[in-house]
VEXLO-374903 format. One record per residue: x, y, z of N, C-alpha, C in turn. Coordinates in steps of 0.1 Angstrom, whole numbers, plus 2048, in hexadecimal, padded with zeros to 3 digits. Example, Ala and Ser with C-alpha at 12.3 -4.5 7.8 and 13.67 -1.06 7.14 Angstrom:
! residues 2
8847C784E87B7D384E8847DF84E
8807EA8478897F584788180084F
***
This chain:
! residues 469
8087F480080080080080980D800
7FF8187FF80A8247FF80D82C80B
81C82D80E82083381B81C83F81B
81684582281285282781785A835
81D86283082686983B81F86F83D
81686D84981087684D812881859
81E87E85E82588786482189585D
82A8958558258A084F81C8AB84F
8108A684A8048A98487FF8AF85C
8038AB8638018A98728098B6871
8168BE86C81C8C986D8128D086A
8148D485A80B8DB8587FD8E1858
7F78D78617E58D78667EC8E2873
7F48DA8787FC8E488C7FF8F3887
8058F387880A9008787FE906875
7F490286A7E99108667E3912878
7E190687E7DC90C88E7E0914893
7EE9138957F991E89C7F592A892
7F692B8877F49388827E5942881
7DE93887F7CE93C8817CB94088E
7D093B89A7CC93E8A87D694F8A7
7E39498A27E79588A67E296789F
7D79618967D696C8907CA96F898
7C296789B7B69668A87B99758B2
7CB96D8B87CD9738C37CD9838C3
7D09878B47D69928B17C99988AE
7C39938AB7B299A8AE7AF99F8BD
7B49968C17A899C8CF7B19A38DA
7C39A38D07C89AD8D97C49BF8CF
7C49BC8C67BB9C58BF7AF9CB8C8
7A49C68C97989CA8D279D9CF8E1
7A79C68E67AC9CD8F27B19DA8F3
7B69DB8E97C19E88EA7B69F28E3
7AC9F28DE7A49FE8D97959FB8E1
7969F38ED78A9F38F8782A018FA
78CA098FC785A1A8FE784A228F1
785A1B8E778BA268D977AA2A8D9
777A308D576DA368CA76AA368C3
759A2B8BE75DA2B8B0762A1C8A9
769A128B676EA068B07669FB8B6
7629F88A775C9E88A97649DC8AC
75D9D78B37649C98B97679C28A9
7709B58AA7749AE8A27789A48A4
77299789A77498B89C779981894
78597E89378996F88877E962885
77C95F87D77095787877D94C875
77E94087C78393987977D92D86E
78292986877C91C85D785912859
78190985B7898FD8597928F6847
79A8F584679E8F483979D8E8830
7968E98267998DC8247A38D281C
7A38C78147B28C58127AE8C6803
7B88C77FA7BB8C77ED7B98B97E8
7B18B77DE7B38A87D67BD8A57D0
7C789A7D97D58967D07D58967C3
7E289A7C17E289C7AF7E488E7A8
7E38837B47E28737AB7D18717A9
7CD8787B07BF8767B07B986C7BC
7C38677C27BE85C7CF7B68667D6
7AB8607DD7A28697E77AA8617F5
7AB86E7F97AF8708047AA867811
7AD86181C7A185C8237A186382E
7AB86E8317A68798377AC88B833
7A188F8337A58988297A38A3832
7A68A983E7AB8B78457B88BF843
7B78CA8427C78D283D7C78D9848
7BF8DB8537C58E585E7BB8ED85A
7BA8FC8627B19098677B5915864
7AE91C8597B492A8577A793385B
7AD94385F7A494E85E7A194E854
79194C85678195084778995E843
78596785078597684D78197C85B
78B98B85C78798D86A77C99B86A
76C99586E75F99C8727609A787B
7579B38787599BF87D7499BB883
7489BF89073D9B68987349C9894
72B9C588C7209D488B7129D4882
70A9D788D6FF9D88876F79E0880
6F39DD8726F19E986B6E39F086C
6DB9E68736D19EB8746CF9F487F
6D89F288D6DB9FB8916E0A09892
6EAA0888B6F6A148816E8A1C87F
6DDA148776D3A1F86E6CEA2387A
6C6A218846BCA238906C3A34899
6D2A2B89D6DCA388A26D9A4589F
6D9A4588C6DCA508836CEA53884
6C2A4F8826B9A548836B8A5F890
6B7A588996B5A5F8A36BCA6A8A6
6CDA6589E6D8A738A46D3A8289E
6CBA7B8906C7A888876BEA9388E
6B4A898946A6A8F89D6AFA958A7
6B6A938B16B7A998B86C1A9E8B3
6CDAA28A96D1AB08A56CAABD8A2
6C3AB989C6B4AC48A06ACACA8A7
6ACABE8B06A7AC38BC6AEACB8C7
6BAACC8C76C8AD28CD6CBADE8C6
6CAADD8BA6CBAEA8B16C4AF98B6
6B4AF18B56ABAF38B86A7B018C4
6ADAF38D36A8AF88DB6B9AFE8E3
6C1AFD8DD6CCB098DF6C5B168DF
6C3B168CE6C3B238CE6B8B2C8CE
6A8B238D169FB2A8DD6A1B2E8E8
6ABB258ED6B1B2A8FC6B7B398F9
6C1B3D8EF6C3B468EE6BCB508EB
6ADB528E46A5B5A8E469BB588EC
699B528F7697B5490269CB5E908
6A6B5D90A6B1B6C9106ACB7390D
6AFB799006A9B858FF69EB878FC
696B818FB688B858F9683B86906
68AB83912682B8091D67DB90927
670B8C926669B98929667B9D936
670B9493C671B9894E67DB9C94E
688B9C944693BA3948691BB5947
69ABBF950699BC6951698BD2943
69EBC993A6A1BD392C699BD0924
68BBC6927686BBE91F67ABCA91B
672BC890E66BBD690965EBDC910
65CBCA919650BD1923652BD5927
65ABD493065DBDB941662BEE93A
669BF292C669BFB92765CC07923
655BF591D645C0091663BC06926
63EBFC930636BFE93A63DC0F940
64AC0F94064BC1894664EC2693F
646C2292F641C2C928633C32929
62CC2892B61DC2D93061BC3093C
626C2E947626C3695662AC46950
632C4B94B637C5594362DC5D940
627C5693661AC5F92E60EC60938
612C57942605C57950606C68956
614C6495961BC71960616C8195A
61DC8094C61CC8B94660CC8E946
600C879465F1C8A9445F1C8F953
5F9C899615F3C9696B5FBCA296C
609CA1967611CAD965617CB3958
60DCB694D611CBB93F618CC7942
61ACD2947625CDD94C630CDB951
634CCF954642CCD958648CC7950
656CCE94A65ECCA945667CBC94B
66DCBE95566BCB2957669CA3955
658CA4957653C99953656C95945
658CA593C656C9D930660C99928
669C9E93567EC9A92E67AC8A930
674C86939676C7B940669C76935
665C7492F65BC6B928663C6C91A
669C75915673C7590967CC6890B
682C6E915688C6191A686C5591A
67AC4D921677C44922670C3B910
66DC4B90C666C458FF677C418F6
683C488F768CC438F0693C368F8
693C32901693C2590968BC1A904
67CC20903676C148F867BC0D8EC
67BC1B8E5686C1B8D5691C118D7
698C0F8E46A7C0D8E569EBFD8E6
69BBF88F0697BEC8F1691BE58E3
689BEC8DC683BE58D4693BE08CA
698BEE8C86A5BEE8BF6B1BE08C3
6B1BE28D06B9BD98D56BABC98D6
6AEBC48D76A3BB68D36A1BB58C4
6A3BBB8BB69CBBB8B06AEBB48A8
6BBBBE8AF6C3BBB8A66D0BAF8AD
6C9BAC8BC6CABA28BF6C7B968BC
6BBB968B86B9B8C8B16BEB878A0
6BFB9689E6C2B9788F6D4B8C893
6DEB9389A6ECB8989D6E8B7E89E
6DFB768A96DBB6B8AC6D6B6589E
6D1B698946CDB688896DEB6487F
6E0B6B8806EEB6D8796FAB5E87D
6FCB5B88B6FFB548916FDB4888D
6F5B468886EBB388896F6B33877
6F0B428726F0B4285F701B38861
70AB4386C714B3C869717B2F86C
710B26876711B1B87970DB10870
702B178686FDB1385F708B0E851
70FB1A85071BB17844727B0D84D
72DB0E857732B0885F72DAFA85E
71CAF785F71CAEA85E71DAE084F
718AEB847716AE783D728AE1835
731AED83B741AEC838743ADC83E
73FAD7847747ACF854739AC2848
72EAC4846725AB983B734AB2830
736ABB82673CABE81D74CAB781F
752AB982E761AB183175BAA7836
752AA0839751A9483C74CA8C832
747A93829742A8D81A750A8A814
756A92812762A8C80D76DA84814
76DA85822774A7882976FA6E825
764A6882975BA5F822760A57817
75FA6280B761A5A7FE775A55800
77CA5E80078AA5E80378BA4C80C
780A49818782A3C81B77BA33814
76DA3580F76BA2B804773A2B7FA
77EA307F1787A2D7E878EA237F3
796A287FC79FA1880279CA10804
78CA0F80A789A0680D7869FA802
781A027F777E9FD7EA78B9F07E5
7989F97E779F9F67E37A69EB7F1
7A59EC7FA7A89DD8057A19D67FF
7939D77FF78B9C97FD7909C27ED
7969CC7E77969C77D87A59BD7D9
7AE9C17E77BA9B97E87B79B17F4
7A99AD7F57A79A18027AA9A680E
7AB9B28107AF9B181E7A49B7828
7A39B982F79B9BD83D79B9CD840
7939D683A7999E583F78C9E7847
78D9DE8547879DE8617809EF867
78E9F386A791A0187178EA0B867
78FA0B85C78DA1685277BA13850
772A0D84E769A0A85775EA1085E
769A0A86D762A14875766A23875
76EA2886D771A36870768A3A864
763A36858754A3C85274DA3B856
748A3285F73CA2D86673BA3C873
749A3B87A746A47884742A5587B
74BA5886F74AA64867737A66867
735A57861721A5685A71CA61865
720A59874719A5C87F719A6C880
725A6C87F726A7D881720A83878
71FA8086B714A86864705A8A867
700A798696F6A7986D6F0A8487C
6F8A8A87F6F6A958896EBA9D883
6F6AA38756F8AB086E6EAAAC868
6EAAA78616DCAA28556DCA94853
6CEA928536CCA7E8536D3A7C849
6D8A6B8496DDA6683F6D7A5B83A
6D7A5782E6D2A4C8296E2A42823
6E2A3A82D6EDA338256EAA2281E
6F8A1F8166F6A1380F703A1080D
7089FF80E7139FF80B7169F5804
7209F97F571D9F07EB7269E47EC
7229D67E472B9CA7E773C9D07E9
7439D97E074E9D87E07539E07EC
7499E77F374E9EB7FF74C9F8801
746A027F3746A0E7F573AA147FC
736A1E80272CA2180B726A2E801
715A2E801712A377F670AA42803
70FA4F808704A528116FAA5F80B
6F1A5D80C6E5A698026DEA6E810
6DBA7B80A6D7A8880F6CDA8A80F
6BFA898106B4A8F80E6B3A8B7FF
6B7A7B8016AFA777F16BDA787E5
6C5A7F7E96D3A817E16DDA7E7E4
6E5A757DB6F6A707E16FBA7B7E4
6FFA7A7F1709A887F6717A807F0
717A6F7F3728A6A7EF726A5F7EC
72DA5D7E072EA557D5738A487D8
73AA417D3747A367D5751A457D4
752A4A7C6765A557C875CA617C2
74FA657C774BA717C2744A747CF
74BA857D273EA8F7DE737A997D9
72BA967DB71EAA37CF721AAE7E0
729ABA7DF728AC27EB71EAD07EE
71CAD07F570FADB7F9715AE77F7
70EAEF7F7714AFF7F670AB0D7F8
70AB157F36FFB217FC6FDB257EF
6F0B2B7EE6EAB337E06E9B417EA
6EDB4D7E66F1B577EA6E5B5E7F6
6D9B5D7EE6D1B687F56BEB5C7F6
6C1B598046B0B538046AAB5F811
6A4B5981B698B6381E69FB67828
69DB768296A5B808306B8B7F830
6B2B7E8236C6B7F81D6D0B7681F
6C8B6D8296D5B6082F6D4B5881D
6E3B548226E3B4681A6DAB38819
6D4B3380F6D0B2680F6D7B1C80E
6D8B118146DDB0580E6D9AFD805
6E4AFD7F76E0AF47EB6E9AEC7EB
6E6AE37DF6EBAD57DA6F9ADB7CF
706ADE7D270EAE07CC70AAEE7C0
712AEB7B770DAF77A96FEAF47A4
6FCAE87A66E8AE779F6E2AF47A8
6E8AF87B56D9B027BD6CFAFE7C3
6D0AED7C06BFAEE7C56BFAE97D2
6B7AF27D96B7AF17E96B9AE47F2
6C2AE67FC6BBAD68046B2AD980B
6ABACF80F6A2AD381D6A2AC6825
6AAAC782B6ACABA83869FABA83B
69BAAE842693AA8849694AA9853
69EAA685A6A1AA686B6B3AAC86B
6B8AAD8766C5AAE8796C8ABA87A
6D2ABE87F6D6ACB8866D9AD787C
6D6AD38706D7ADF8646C8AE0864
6BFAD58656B3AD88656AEAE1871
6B0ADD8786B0AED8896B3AF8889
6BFAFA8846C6B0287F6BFB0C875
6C1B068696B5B0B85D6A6B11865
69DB0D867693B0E86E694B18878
69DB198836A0B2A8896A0B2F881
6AAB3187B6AFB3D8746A5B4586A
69DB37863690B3C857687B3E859
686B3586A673B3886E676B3C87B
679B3A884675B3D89067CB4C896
688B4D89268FB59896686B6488F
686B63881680B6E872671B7187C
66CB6687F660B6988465CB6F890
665B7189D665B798A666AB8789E
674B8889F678B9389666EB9D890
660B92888654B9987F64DB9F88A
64AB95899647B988A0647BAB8A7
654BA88AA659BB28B0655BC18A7
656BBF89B655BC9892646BCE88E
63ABC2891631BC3897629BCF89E
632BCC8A762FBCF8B362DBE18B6
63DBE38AF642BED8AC63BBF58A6
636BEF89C631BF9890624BFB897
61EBF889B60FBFB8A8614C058AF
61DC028B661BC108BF61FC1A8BC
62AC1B8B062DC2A8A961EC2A8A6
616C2489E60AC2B892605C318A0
600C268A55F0C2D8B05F7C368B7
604C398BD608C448C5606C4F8BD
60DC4E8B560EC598AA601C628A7
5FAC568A15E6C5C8A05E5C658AA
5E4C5E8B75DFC6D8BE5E6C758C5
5FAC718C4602C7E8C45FCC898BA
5FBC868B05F8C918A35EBC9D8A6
5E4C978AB5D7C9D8B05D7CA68BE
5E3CA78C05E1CA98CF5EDCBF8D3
5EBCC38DC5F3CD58D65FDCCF8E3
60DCD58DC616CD68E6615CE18F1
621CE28FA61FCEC90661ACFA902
61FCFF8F661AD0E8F8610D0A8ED
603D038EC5FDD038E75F4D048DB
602CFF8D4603CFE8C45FFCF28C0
5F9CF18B35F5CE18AE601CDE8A7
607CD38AC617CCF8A1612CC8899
604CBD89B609CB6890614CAB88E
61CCAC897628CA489B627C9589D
62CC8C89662FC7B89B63AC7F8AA
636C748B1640C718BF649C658BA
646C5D8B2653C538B1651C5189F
661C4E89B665C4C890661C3E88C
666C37881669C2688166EC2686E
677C1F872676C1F86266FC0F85C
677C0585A671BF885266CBF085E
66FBF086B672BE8877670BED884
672BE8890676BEE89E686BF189B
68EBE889369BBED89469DBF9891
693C0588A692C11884689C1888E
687C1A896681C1E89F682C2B8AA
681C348AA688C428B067AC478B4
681C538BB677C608BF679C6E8B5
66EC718B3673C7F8AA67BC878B0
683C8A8A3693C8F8AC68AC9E8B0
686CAB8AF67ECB48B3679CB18C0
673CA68C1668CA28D1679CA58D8
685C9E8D368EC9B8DE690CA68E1
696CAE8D769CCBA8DC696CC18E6
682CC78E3680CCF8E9671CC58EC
671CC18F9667CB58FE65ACBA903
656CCC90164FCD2900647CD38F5
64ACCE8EA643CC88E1639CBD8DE
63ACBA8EA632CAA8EF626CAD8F0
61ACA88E760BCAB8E6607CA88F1
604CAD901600CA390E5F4CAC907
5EDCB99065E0CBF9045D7CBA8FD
5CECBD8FE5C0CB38F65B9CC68EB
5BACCF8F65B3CDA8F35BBCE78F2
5CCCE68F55D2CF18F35D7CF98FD
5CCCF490B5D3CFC9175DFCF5921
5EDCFC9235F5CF69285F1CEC933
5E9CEC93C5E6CE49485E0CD7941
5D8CD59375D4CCD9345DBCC392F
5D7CB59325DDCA792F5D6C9C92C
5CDC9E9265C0C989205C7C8E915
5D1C9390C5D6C8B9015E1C80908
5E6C8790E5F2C7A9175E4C6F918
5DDC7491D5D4C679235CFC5B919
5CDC6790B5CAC5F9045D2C53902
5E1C5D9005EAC508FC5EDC47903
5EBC4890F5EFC3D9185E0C3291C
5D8C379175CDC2F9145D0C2290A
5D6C2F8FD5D9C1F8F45DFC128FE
5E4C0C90B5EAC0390B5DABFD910
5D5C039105CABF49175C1BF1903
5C4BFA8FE5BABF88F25C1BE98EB
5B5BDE8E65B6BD18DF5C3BD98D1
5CBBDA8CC5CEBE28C05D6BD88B6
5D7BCB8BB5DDBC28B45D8BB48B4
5DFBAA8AD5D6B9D8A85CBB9F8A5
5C4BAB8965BDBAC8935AEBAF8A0
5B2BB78A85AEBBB8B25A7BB68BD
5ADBAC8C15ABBA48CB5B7BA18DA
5C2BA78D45CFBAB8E05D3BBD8DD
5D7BB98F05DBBC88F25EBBC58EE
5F1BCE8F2601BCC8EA60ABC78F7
601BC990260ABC0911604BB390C
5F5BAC9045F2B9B9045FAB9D8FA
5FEBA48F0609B9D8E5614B9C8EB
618BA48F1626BA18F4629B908FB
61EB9290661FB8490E615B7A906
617B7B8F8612B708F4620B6A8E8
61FB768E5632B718DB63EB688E7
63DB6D8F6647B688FA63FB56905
635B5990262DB4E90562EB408FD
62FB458F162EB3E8E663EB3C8E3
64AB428E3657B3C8E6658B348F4
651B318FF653B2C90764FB1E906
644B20900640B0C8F964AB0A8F2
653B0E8E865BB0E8DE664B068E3
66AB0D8EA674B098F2672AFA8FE
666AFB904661AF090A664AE58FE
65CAE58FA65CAD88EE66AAD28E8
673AE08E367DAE18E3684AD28ED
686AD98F768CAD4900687AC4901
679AC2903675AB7904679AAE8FC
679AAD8EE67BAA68E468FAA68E2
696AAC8E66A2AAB8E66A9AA48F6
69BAA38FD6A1A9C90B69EA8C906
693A898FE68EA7E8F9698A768F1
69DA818E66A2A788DC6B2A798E3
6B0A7F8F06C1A7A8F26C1A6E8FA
6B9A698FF6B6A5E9096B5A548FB
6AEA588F26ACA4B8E66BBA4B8E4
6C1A518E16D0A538D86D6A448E2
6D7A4D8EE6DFA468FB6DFA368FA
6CDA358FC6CDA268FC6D6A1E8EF
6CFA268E06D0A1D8D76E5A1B8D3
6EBA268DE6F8A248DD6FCA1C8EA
6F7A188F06F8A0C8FA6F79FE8F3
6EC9FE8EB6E89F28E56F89F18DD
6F99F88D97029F68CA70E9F28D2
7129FA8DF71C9F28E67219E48E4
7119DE8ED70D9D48EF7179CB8E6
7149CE8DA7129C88CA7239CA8C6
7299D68C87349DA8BE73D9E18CF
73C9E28D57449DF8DE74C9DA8E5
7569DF8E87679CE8EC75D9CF8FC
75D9C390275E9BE90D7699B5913
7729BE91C77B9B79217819AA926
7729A792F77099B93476F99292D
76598F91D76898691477298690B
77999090978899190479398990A
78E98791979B97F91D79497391F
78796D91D78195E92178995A90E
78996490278C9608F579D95D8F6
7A19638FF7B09688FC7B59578FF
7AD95590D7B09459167AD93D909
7A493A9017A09308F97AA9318EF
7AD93D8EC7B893C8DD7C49388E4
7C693B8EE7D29338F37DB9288F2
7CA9268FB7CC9198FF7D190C8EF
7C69138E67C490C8D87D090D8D3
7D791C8D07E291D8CE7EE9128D3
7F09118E47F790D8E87F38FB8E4
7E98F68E27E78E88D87EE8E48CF
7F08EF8C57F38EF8BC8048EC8B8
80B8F78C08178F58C481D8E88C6
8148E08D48198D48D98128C88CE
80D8CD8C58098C08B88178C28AE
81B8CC8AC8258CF8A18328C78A7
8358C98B68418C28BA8438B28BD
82F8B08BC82F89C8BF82E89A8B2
82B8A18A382C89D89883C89C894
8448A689C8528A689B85C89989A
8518958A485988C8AF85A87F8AB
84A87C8A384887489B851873890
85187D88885C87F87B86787A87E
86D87F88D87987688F87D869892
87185E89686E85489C87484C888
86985288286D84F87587784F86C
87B85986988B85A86589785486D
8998578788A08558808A5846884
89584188A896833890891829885
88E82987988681E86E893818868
89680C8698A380885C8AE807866
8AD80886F8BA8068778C37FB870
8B97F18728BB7E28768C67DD86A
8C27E385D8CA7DD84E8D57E784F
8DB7EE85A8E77F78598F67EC85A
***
């Protein structure tokens, strides 16, 4: 029959062991050493058993094992999770966007602070109270001049506060859209390598997870819709459009002039607008177009009411030496930000219509004007201008509530659904070293078969044939 040295065969089964375990080992000292990293998915050697080649005599083998090689080493991650994460990180980018910068127009819109336009208008109609029991005192009416350019200043002051806060936002806005744009092109930059690992068999594990963390970071900014093609490349679309291609980035950019002069965000040179769905450009966007513009209208509102109606029955009314002026008491040009006292009333504040009939003692017109504050004169005449006021900042107060609600929610969703993923793509120490013992141990099997197959080899060569020497 035919000798079969199977010695041999007994080596080379010991060595793919010894070498397959140590590539095992080198995995999970891998996962050890990036336990804290950020971002790094656990990883695992898929070991598979080899089988044997059919002799080139064509005899079948009657046992046919070659030993154990690494399949390929698995990035432990779930995609369906990856999606869930991103969902949620988008919602609550928005919601953070959001309720930042309510918080900030809270501030200054807040109508209990000292500079705030009530506590100004009120102690403009104490003023005009004043002047109706004392129209002969100069005085009083330095001091209602006064107060009426203190109004002016507050409205002025809120109006172009908000206008920065407005401005702020615009830049954060190009800031995010700049920070969209570098991670678009990181992206593709790693789908070419990776393209090209997979196309030379190898494992670009770590390159990976660093698009995977890039996605995430995206997914802050504006949702993503991702897809990843067999050869490896990741396709991520925008609101319906590839933002990144396998080696192409379609990049966002500003069309010069949308509503109230800020920039829009469009789709590269085509122009045509994006409009996220969720994510912190979508928060962002939404201050700046609706909610800020719309206090602001508010304000201007407001303004333009109490110039008209003051003015009406300023006009009507005779200054101290009992002339009919005719005279407006406050300016405004397009806004409250335009807003003044007639420069004349300032100079000489004896000009001030307090008379109804012409005689100095009389204060009949102050009264009028100071009546305007209880008159319905706004929301199509059903609020006085104190229910408008505390209804504008009433109505930022839910804003902000809700605000807050929904970004306390979706950070608890975020939280959990990155626990789970832990779970899932997380090194755990403890089973790192129950894996470390097993490859060892298997390892160390391996070793002590290579040196009894040795041993055998030499039993053979060594000791066979003595006898005919």
């Amino acid at each position: 029959g035919e000798m079969r040295l199977s010695g041999f065969r007994g080596i080379e089964i010991g060595k793919s062991a010894v070498s397959a375990h140590q590539l095992a080992l080198e995995v999970v000292a891998q996962n050890v050493a990036n336990a804290n990293a950020p971002g790094y998915s656990r990883q695992v050697a898929k070991l598979k058993p080899l089988d044997a080649q059919a002799s080139p005599w064509g005899t079948v083998e009657k046992f046919s094992g070659r030993g154990v090689d690494v399949e390929r080493v698995i990035r432990l991650r779930d995609a369906f999770l990856d999606k869930q994460i991103r969902q949620e990180t988008s919602a609550f980018g928005e919601a953070s966007a959001k309720l930042n910068n309510l918080n900030q127009i809270q501030v200054v819109m807040d109508e209990l602070s000292d500079t705030g336009i009530r506590a100004r208008l009120d102690e403009f109609w104490d003023s005009l109270h004043e002047l109706s029991l004392y129209p002969e005192s100069l005085s009083v009416r330095g001091a209602l001049v006064q107060r009426a350019l203190a109004l002016c200043e507050a409205f002025k002051h809120t109006v172009n506060w908000l206008g920065q806060l407005q401005q702020n936002v615009s830049e954060e806005i190009e800031a995010s859209v700049s920070r969209i744009n570098d991670i678009g092109r990181q992206i593709k930059e790693l789908n070419e390598q990776i393209v090209r690992a997979k196309a030379r068999s190898e494992t670009p594990n770590t390159l990976e997870d660093k698009r995977d963390s890039l996605i995430d970071e995206m997914a802050e900014l504006v949702p993503v819709d991702v897809t990843t093609l067999p050869e490896g490349a990741t396709i991520v679309k925008v609101a319906g459009v590839p933002l990144v291609e396998t080696d192409f980035v379609r990049e966002l950019s500003f069309s010069k002039a949308g509503p109230g002069g800020f920039p829009i965000v469009t789709w590269g040179i085509e122009e045509n607008p994006l409009q996220p769905v969720a994510g912190r450009l979508k928060g962002l966007l939404e201050v700046r177009d609706q909610a800020i513009t719309s206090y602001i209208e508010n304000l201007n509102e407001l303004a333009r009411s109490i110039v008209a109606e003051v003015n009406a029955v300023h006009r009507e009314g005779f200054a101290l030496d009992g002339t009919t002026t005719g005279l407006d008491l406050f300016t405004i040009g397009t806004g409250a930000a335009e807003m003044g006292v007639v420069q004349d009333i300032v100079q000489n504040p004896s000009l001030l219509a307090a008379s109804r009939n012409g005689t100095p003692g009389d204060g009949s017109n102050a009264i009028r004007m100071a009546a305007l504050k209880q008159d319905k004169l706004m929301a199509g005449g059903s609020a006085t201008w104190d229910d408008f006021i505390r209804s504008v900042t009433a109505r930022l107060g839910i804003e902000t509530q809700e605000a807050k609600r929904v970004c306390d929610n979706q950070e608890l969703l975020v939280k959990d659904l990155e626990n789970r993923r832990q779970s899932v793509s997380g090194v755990s120490i403890d089973e790192e070293a129950t894996e470390m013992i097993k490859l060892q141990h298997a390892y160390a099997a391996a070793a002590r078969l290579i040196t009894t197959c040795d041993e055998l080899l030499d039993v053979l060569i060594n000791r066979t044939g003595v006898v005919g020497r």
